[in-house]
N, C-alpha and C positions, 0 to 999 in steps of 0.2 A: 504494500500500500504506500502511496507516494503522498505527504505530506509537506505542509510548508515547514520550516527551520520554527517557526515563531507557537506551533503545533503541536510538537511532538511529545511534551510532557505530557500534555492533556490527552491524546491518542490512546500514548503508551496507556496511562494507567488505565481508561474504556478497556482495550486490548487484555492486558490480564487481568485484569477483576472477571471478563469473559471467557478466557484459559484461551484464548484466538494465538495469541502472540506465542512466537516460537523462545524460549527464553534462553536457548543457548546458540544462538545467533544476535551479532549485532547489529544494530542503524548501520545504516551507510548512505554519507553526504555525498549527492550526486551533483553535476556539474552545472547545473541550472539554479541550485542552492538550497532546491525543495532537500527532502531525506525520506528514503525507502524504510520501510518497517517490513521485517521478516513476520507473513499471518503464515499460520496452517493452511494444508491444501486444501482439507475438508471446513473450510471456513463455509460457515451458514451464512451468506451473504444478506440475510437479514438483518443480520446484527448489524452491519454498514449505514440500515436506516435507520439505526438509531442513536448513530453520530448526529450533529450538527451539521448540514449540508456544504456550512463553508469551511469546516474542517478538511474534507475527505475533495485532495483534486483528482486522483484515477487511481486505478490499480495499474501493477507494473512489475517486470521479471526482472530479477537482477540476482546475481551471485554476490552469497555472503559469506562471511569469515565466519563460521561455526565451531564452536569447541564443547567441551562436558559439562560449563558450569551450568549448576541447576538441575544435572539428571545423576541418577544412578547408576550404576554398576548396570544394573538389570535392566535400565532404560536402554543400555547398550546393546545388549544381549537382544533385545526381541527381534523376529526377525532372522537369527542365525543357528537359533536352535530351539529343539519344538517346541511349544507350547507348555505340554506340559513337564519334559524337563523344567521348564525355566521356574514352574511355581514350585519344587521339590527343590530349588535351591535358595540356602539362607539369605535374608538381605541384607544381614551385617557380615561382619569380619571384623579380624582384629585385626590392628596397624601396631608392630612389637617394633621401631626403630624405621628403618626403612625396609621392613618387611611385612608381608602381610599372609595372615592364615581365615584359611576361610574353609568350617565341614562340608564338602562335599560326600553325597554317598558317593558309595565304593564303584556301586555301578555305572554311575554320572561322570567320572574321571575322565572316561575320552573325551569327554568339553572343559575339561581342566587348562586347557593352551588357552580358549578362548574366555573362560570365565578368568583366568590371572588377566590376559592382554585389557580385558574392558576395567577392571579394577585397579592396574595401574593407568589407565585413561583419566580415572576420577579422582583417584588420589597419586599425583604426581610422583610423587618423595618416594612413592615405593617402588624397588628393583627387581624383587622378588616375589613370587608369589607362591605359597605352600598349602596344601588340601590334606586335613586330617581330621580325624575324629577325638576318642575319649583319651586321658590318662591311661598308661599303662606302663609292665614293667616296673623292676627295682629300684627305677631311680625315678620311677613316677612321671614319665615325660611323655610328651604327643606322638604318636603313630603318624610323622608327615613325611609327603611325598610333594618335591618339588615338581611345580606343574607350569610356569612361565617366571621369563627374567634371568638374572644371573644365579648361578648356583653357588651362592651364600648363604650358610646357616648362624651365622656371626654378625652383630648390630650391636648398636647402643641405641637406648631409649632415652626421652628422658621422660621425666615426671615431678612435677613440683619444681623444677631447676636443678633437680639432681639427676647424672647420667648413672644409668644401669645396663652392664656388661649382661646381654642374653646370647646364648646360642640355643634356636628354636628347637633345633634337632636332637639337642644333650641335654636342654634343661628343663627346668618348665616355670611359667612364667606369666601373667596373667593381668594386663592392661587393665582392666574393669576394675580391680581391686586398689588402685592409685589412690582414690579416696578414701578406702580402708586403712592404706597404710598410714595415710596421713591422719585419719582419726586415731587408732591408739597414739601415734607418735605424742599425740596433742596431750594423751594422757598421765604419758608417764612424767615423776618429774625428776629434778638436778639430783643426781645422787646415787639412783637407783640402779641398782643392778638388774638386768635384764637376760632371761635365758627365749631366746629364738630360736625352737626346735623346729626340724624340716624345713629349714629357714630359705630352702632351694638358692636363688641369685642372691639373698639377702636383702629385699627391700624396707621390710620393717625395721629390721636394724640400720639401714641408712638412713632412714628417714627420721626414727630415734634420736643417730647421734647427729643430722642435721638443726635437732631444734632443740635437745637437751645435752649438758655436761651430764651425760649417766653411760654407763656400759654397757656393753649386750654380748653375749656368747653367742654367735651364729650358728648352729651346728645342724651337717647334713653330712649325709654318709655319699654324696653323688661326688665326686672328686671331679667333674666338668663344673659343677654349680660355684665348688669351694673358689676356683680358680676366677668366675669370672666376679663373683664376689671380691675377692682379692685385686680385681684391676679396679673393678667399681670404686673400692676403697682409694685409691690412688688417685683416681680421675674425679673425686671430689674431696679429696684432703682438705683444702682452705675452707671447704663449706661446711666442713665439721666440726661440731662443739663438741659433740663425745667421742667414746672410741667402740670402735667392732670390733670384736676379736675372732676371727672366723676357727672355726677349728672341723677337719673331716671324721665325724667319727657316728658310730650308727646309736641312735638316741636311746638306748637304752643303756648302751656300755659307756655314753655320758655321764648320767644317772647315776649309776653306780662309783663313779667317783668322786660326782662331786659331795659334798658334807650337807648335813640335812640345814634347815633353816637358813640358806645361802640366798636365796633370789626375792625379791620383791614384786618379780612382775613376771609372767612365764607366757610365751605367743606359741601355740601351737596350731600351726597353718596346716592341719592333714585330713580336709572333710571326711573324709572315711575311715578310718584310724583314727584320730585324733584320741577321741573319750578312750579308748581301751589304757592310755597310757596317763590319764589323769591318779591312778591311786601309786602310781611309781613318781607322779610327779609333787602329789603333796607333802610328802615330809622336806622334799625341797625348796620348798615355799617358806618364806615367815611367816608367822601367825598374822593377818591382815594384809596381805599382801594377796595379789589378784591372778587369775589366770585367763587368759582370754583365748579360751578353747572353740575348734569350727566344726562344724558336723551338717551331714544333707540331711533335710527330713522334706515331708508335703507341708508340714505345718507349723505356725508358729506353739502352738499346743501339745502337737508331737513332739517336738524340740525339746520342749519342756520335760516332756514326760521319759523321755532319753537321756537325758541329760538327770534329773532326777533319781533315775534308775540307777545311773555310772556312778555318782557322788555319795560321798559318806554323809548325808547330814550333822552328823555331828564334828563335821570337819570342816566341811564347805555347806556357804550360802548360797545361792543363788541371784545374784544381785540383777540380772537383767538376759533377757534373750530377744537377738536382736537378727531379723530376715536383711542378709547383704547381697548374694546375688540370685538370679539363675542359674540350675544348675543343666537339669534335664526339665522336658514337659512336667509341669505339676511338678518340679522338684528343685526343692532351694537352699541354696549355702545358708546357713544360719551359723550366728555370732553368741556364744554363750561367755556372757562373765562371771567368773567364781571370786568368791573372795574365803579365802582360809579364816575361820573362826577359831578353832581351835587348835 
């Protein structure tokens, strides 16, 4: 649609409030000084009468500079593969640095080339693109399969203005939980000693010793994770008011060393596991001092009642249960805080 220069505000905004206007196309100033506006092809030309007649001088073909902003990934996608492929695949993903993972079923991978190539379309910064499913394995990591881009399993993230050392293929790792870290970090305070079991890359305890003088024992038995924790620590030294002290060792044979009433504050990041290892971790608690244990349940009620089940009462209180992400359909990471009583 060819418009005057003096017009085109008032157009545009008629145009999408209609959804007419293409929005990942620009104006383009023609040579007579009017300016073309990119409409859809199935443009209901009725909608035209109900411009202002001296608005609208003609329609008119022109080539325009088109790019991704304003569509998705799977805006990309229509079109290139069936139908319904396209509604059996997720419409998020996660962006871990300038990498991106996205579940693909197992059986959808032969559109793997083309679901990485439209996803770096939309989000720029990424190079790589990797298709997996659940947690699995000893070291608790993603089942992925590089599917478009360079074949890099090594990035840095950041988060909060702190860089974290991932390797997507060795460790595991989990963007959605940024906010999380940065909530306990808020809680602990100057002083405390901190045990960070299954601590994977170490974020908690970055984010810890980014905002408090207190300590954290990171400890995970994945010796990819210990390491890239290890550079992390390096690559934000000046941003640290505490200290990490990462250590490789499997959390039980921790335990057993360290001396009872040692920690003040205990993060135990292992939704499936986690509660099994709460009555090996309470004598290492002080008496008032917290644990902020993760577990899956459907419910915030269910949580409760698991969590209830795992705990000595007369040990531990229950101070709070609290729903942080999605896990599975109907299934959700929950946050439980304990506080040692006795």
């Amino acid at each position: 649609m060819r418009v005057s220069a003096k017009d085109v505000e008032e157009v545009l905004k008629f145009l999408k409030s209609r959804g007419a206007y293409v929005r990942n196309c620009k104006v383009k100033k023609l040579s007579d000084g009017s300016v073309a506006i990119p409409v859809k092809e199935d443009l209901d030309v009725s909608l035209i009468k109900e411009l202002p007649a001296a608005l609208v001088s003609e329609s008119c073909y022109e080539d325009f500079v088109c790019g991704t902003l304003g569509l998705s990934f799977k805006d990309l996608l229509t079109g290139l593969i069936p139908e319904g492929v396209l509604r059996r695949i997720p419409s998020s993903y996660d962006v871990i640095g300038d990498i991106a993972v996205i579940n693909i079923p197992e059986d959808l991978l032969e559109y793997g080339k083309l679901i990485g190539e439209a996803i770096s379309r939309v989000s720029r910064n990424v190079r790589a693109v990797y298709a997996g499913g659940y947690v699995s394995g000893e070291y608790r990591v993603r089942e992925l399969k590089h599917v478009f881009g360079d074949p890099v399993s090594k990035t840095v993230h950041k988060e909060y203005g702190l860089r974290i050392s991932v390797d997507v293929l060795r460790t595991y790792y989990n963007p959605s939980l940024a906010e999380e870290h940065r909530r306990i970090a808020g809680l602990v305070n100057d002083g405390e000693l901190v045990a960070d079991l299954f601590c994977g890359v170490g974020p908690f305890s970055l984010h810890i010793a980014s905002l408090r003088d207190a300590t954290s024992y990171a400890v995970d038995f994945n010796p990819d994770a210990i390491k890239c924790l290890i550079e992390s620590i390096e690559m934000n030294r000046r941003k640290l008011k505490g200290r990490v002290v990462p250590i490789l060792s499997d959390v039980r044979d921790f335990l057993r060393v360290v001396g009872d009433g040692v920690f003040d504050r205990v993060v135990m990041n292992l939704p499936l596991e986690a509660l099994e290892y709460v009555p090996a971790v309470s004598s290492k608690l002080r008496v008032g001092g917290v644990i902020h244990v993760y577990l899956i349940s459907y419910s915030v009620e269910e949580a409760k009642h698991l969590v209830s089940n795992a705990v000595d009462p007369s040990v531990f209180s229950v101070v709070s249960v609290k729903r942080v992400l999605d896990y599975a359909p109907r299934k959700y990471v929950f946050r439980a805080d304990l506080r040692r009583s006795s």
